[in-house]
C-alpha positions as a Python dict, from the first residue, in 0.01 Angstrom:
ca = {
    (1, 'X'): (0, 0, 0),
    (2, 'X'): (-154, 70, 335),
    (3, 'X'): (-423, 339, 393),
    (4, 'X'): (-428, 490, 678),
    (5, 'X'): (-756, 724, 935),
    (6, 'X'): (-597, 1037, 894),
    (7, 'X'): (-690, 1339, 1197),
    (8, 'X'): (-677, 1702, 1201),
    (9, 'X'): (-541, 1822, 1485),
    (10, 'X'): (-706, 2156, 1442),
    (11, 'X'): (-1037, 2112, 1294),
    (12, 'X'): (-1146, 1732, 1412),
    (13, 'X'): (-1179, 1644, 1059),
    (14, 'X'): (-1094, 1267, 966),
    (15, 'X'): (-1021, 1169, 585),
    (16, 'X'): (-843, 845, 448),
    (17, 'X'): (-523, 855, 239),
    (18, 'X'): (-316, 576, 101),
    (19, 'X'): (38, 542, 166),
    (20, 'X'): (310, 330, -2),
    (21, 'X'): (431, 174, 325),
    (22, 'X'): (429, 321, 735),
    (23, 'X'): (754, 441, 679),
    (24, 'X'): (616, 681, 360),
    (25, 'X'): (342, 813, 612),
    (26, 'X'): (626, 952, 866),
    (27, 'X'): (856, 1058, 543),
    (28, 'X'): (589, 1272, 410),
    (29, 'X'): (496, 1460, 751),
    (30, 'X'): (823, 1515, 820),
    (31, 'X'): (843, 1716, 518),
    (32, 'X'): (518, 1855, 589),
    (33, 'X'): (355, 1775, 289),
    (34, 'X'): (51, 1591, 451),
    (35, 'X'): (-209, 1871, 526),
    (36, 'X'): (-610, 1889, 603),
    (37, 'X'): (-866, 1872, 323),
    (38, 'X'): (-1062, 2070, 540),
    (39, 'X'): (-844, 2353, 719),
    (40, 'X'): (-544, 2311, 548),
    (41, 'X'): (-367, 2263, 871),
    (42, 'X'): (-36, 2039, 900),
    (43, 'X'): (-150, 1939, 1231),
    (44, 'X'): (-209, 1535, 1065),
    (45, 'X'): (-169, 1231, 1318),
    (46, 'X'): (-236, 904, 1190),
    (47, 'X'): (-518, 650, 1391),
    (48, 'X'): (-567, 309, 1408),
    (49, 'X'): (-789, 166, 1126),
    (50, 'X'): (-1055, -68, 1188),
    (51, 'X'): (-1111, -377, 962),
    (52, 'X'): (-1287, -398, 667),
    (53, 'X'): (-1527, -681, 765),
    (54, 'X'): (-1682, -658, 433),
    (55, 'X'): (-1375, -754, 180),
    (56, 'X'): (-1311, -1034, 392),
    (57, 'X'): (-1637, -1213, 371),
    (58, 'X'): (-1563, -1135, 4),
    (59, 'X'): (-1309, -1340, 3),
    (60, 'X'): (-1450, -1623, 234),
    (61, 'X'): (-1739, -1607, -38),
    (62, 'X'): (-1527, -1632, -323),
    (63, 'X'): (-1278, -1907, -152),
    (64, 'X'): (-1667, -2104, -81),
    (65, 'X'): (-1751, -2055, -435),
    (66, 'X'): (-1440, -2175, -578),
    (67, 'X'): (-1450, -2495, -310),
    (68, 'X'): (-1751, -2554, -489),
    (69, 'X'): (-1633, -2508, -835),
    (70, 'X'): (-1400, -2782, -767),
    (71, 'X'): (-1644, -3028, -611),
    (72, 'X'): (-1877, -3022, -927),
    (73, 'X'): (-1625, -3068, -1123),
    (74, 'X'): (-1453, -3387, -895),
    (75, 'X'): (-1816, -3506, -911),
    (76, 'X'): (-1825, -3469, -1287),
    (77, 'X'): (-1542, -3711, -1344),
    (78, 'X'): (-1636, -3961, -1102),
    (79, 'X'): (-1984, -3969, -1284),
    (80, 'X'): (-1780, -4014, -1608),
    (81, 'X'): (-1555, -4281, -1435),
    (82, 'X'): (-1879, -4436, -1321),
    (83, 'X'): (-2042, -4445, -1662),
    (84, 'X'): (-1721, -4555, -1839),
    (85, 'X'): (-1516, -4747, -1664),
    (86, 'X'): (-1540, -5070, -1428),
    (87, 'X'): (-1488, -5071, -1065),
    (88, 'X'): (-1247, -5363, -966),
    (89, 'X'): (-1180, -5210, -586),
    (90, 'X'): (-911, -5384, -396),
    (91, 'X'): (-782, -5566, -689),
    (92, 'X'): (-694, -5263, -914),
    (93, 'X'): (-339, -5369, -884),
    (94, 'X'): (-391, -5719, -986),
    (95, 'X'): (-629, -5614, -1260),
    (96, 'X'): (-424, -5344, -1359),
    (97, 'X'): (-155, -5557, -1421),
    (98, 'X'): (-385, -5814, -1627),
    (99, 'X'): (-390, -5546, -1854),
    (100, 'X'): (-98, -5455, -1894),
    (101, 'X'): (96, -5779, -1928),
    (102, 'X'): (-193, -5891, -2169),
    (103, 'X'): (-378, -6172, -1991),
    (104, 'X'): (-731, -6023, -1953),
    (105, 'X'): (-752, -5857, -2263),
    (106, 'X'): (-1123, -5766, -2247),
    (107, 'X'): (-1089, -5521, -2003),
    (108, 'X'): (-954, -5134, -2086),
    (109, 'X'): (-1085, -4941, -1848),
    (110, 'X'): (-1079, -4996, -1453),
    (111, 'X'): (-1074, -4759, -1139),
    (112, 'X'): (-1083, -4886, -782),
    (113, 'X'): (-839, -4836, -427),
    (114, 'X'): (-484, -4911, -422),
    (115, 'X'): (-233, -4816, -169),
    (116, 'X'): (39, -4589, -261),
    (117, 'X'): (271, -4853, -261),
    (118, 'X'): (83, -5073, -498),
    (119, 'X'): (88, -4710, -693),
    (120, 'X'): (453, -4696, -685),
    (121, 'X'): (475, -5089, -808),
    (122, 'X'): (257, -5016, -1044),
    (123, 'X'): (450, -4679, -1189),
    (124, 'X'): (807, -4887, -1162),
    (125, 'X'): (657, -5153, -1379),
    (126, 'X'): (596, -4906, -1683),
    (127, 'X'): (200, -4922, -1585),
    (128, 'X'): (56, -4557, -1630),
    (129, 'X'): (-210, -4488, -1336),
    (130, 'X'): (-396, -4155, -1229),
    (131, 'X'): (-510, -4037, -879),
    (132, 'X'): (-805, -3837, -841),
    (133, 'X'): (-970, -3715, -514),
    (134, 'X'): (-1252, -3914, -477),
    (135, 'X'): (-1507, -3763, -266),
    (136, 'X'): (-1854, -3897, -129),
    (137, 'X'): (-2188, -3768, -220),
    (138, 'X'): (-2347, -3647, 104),
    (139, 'X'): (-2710, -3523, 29),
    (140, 'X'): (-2921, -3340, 329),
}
């Protein structure tokens, strides 16, 4: 759908319409079934719109929001990671496989960094890992 500035020829008058596409505008005019609101005339020419500054802050304001959505809710689980689980950082790989293989049985539950190969290592040896985005808390 596009809508389109329409003008009177005749009178001056301008009025919107929507139109299925450009090429419906022409079709209809051609078989002069586009006329004035005001006069009645067929004397219609189409004009440039401007923009609709409005919808599209909309949809900045509604892309911000959602950003935001999604930031509480990374910062949710890394509070729950936090609280529940212990941070090993470089060694997640080593630890991970401690685990797994049995050998430090006390531990369950461990996030920290590992590369993507270490990742892949870790996936190839039957060891189950998650990724999250973990993002830094940057108060003002």
């Amino acid at each position: 759908m596009i809508k389109y500035l329409l003008n009177c020829k005749s009178c001056k008058n301008e009025f919107e319409s929507w139109f299925a596409s450009s090429k419906e505008f022409d079709k209809l005019k051609k078989l002069k079934l586009l006329n004035c609101q005001n006069c009645n005339s067929q004397k219609i020419e189409k004009s440039l719109m401007k923009p609709n500054l409005a919808s599209s802050n909309f949809k900045k304001d509604k892309a911000s929001k959602h950003k935001n959505n999604i930031k509480k809710k990374l910062r949710e689980y890394q509070k729950f990671i936090k609280k529940n689980f212990e941070y090993v950082g470089e060694n997640f790989a080593y630890e991970a496989r401690s685990i797994h293989y049995n050998k430090n049985k006390n531990k369950k539950n461990i996030y920290g960094k590992a590369s993507t190969k270490d990742v892949k290592e870790l996936k190839e040896e039957g060891i189950e890992t998650s990724t999250i985005p973990w993002i830094e808390y940057k108060e003002n």
